[in-house]
N, C-alpha and C positions, 0 to 999 in steps of 0.2 A: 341825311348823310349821303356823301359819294354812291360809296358803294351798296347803299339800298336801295338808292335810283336807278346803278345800272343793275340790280338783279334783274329788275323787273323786264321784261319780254315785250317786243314790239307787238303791235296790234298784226300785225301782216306776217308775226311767227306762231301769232295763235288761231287764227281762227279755223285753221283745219287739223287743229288736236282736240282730242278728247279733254275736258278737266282733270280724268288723271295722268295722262301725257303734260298737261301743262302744269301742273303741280308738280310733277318728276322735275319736269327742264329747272322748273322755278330752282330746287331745290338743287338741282345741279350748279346751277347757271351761279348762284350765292355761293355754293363751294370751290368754284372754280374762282370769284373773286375771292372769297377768306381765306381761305388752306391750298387749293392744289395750286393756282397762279402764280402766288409769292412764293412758293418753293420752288417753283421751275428753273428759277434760271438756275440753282445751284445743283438741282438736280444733274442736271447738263453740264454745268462746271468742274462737278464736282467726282461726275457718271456713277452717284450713287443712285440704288432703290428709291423710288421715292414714300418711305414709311412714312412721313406724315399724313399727305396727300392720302393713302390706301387708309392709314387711320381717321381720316374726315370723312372717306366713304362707307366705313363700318358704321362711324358714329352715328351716319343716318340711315343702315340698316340696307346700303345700297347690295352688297354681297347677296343678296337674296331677290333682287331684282329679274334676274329669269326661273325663280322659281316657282312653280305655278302657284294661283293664286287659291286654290283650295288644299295647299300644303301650308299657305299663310305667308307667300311671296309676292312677289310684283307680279307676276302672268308673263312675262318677257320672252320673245323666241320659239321654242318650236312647241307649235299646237297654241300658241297664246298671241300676244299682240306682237306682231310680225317689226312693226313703226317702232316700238318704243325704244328695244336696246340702240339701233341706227340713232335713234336722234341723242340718245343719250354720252355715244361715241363721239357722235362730231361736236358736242359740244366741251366735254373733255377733251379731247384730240386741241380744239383750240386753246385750252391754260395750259394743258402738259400732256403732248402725245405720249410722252412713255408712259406716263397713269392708267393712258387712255390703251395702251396696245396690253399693259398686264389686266386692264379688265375686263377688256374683246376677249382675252383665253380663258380668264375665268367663266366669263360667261358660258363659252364653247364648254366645258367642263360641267357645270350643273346642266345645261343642256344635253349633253352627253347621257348623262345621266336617268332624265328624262326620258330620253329615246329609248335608251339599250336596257336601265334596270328593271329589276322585279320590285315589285311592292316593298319589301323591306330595304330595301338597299335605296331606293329614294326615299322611304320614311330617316333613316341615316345619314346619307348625304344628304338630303332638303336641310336636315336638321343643323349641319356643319356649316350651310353656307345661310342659313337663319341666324347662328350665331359669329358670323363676319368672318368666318374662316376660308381661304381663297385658294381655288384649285388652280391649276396649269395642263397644260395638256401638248405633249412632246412625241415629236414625229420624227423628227429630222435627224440623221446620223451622218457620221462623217466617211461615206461607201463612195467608190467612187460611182455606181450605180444612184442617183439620187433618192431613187425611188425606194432598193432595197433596204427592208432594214434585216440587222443581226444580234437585236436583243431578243431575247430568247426567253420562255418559259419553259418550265422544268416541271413537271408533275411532283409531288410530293406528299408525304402526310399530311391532310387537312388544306391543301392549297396548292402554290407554286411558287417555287424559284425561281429569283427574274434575276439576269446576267447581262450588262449591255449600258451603252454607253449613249448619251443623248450632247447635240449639239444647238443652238437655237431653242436655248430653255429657257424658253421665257418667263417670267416672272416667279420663278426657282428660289430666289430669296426670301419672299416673303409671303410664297405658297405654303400651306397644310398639306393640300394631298395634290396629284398630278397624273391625268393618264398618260400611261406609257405606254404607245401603239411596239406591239412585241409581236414572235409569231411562234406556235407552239412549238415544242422540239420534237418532229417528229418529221423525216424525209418525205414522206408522201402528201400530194399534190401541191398544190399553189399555192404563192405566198397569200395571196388573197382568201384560199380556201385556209390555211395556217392562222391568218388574221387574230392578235387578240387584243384586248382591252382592260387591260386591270387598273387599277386606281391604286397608287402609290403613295404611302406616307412620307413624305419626305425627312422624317426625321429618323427613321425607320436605321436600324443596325445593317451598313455596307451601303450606305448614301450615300453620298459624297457631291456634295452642291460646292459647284466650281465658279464661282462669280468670274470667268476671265473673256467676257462682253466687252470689247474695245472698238467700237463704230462709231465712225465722224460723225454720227448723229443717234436719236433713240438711244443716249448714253446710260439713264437709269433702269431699262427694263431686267436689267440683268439676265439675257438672251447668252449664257456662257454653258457650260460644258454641266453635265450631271451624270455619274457612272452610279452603279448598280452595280454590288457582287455579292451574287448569293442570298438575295435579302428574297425575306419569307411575304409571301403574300397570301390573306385568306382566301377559299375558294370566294365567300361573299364579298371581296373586294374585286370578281372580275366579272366585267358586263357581257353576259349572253357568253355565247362559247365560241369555239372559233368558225370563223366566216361572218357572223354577228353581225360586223359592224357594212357590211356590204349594202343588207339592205337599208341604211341609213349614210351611205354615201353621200350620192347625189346631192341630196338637201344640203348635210354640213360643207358641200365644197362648192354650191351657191350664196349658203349664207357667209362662205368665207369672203369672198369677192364683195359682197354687199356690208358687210361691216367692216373691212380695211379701207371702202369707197369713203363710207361717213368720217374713217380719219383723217382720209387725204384732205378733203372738203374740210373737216375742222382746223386742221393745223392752216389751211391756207384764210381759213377766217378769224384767224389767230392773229396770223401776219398784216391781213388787211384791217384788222382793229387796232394794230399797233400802228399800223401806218397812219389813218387817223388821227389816233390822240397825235403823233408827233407831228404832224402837220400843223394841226391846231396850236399846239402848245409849243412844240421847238425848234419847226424849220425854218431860215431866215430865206423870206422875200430876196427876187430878181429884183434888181430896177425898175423904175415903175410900176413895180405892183405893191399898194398896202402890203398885202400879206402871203403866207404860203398859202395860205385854204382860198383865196381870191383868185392865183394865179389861175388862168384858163388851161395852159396844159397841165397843169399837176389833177383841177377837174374830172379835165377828160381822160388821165389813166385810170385814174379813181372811178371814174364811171365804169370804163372797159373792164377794171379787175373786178368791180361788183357785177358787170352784169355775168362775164365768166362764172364768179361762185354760184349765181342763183343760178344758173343752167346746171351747174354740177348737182347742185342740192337738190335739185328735184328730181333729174334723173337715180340718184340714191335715194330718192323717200320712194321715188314711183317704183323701183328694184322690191324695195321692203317691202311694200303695201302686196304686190304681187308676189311674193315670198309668203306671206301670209296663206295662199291656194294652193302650195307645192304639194302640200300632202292629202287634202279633200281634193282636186283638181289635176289629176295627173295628165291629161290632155292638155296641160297648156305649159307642162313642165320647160320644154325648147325654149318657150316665150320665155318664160321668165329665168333659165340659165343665159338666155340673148341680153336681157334686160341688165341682168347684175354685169355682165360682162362689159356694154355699154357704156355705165355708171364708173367701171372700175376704168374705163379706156377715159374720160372723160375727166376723172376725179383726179387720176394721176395727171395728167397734162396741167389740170387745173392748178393745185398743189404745186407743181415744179416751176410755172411760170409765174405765178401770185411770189409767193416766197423768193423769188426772187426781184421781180419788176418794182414790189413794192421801195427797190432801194432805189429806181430811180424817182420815185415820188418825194421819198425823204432825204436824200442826199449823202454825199460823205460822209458827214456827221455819223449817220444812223452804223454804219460800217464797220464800228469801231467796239472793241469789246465791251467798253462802257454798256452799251446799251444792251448787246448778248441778242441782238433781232436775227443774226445767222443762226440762229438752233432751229430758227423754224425750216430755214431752205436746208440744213443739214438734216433734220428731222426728216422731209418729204423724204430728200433726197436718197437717203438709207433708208425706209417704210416702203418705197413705193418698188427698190428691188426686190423687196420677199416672194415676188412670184411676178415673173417678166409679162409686161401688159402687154409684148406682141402675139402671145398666144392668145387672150381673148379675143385681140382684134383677127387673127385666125380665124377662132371660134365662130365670131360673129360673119366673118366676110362669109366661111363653109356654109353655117346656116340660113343665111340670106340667097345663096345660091341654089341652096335645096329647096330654096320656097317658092323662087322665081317662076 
């Protein structure tokens, strides 16, 4: 069959995974031709969730994928195999980056978890995302401060009060629970020393999940509005107390840069696999040339955009593998905040000019809504503002000069 030939993985994508990394992708790599692929375009046409696509990844039990593997998870992320979630992004990211960005949050979210709870509250949570149930994890408010937020906890009997309104909520649809970065209610000191963490039921009484996500691209993650009022949270549903989550900064906002890098990379080997098949199969020959995959310059962009993606790809796996020492290794932390940052500088360029160029390989034709090949350059193209790459390249120049 077609599609069981192309599950299978190139010799030159496996030899430097482990058997369970390449069993992961395998099993990825088959979902993304069965289920999550053939929903995409409607996903995108349609900017709905993509329920099916999140229902194939339950069915194989992916939801549980960064949770450690002595809770009965995949080992994924922090404190575990640093490689796995990354390659597992960009290859989702290539059949349906929205899939691929609602399950980078989730991930963030059992990770989360990981880092900040007590024993019981990861035996709970582990337990939730064992059974395919998918978190979210919501920072962003609509301040003119970007940074500030003014969701608020509330001390109460038995827990707290959370009051407060979330913007860029991503994957709010078809989440179970979601943290909602809030800050205690109490005047004294910083927001950061205020800092808290609770973990949100979203179906919870004074929810209010606002699907009103309307971007030229990334149309299914349902990134829309989610308010809060008044709704009761147990004290066991808030991780660590406030300031908490400070000492777990750093890490989460390297790993953030390093698994948006693997989407960018994906969605643009997305684009270059489409480009392919329709060369092959649908582009009509210049004059004098047999065919389109014959033609010498259609070749040689083909060559240029593949050799771009593999520079992309490895500077996002070398990020990961190196993410892997952030927290045994703290002497080398610079390096590898430079490294993600790198990846991200690298991955986004990649992404914007792939997803694009590929249309001059395929021609007019490809253009045309029939084929739906623009979700992928509208995809990068929305994905890759969530967090402007001229501050890393900042980042990077700053720290290069501090080395010199």
């Amino acid at each position: 069959m077609l599609g069981e030939k192309k599950s299978l993985l190139a010799p030159e994508e496996l030899w430097e995974l482990t058997p369970e990394q390449q069993e992961t992708i395998r099993r990825v790599r088959r979902l993304g031709i069965e289920a999550v692929g053939p929903t995409a375009e409607r996903t995108d046409r349609e900017a709905v969730y993509p329920f099916e696509a999140i229902a194939a990844l339950r069915a194989e039990g992916l939801p549980a994928l960064s949770v450690p593997r002595s809770y009965g998870g995949g080992g994924a992320g922090y404190r575990g195999d640093s490689l796995l979630l990354p390659l597992v992004l960009m290859e989702l990211a290539s059949w349906c980056s929205s899939t691929a960005q609602v399950f980078a949050l989730h991930n963030t979210g059992v990770q989360l978890v990981h880092a900040m709870g007590d024993e019981d509250q990861r035996r709970f949570f582990f337990a939730e995302a064992l059974q395919g149930h998918l978190f979210g994890s919501f920072g962003s408010e609509a301040n003119a401060d970007r940074s500030a937020l003014s969701s608020v906890l509330a001390p109460v009997e038995g827990g707290y009060a959370l009051n407060g309104r979330k913007i860029f909520a991503t994957g709010s649809p078809g989440a179970k629970w979601a943290f909602w970065r809030s800050v205690i209610a109490r005047t004294e000191g910083s927001q950061d020393e205020r800092y808290m963490m609770p973990i949100v039921r979203l179906d919870a009484a004074g929810i209010e999940v606002i699907d009103d996500w309307d971007g030229i691209g990334q149309r299914g993650t349902g990134s829309g509005t989610v308010e809060a009022r008044d709704v009761f949270i147990p004290a066991a549903h808030v991780m660590g107390g406030p300031g908490s989550y400070g000492e777990h900064a750093d890490y989460f906002a390297t790993q953030f840069h390093v698994n948006f890098a693997a989407q960018f990379v994906g969605m643009a080997q997305g684009a270059y696999r489409e480009a392919l098949r329709y060369v092959k199969e649908q582009a009509r020959p210049w004059p004098g040339v047999p065919s389109a995959a014959e033609d010498p310059y259609i070749r040689l962009r083909l060559g240029d955009l593949s050799a771009r993606l593999a520079g992309a790809r490895e500077l996002v796996l070398r990020a990961a593998r190196m993410l892997g020492s952030f927290e045994s290794r703290p002497e080398l932390r610079e390096g590898i905040r430079a490294a993600a940052s790198r990846a991200k500088i690298v991955s986004t360029e990649t992404a914007l000019a792939v997803t694009n160029e590929v249309f001059q390989v395929m021609g007019a034709r490809a253009a045309t809504r029939k084929h739906a090949i623009d979700r992928y350059y509208r995809n990068a193209r929305t994905l890759t503002l969530h967090d402007p790459v001229d501050r890393q390249r900042e980042a990077v120049g700053r720290s290069e000069l501090a080395n010199a």
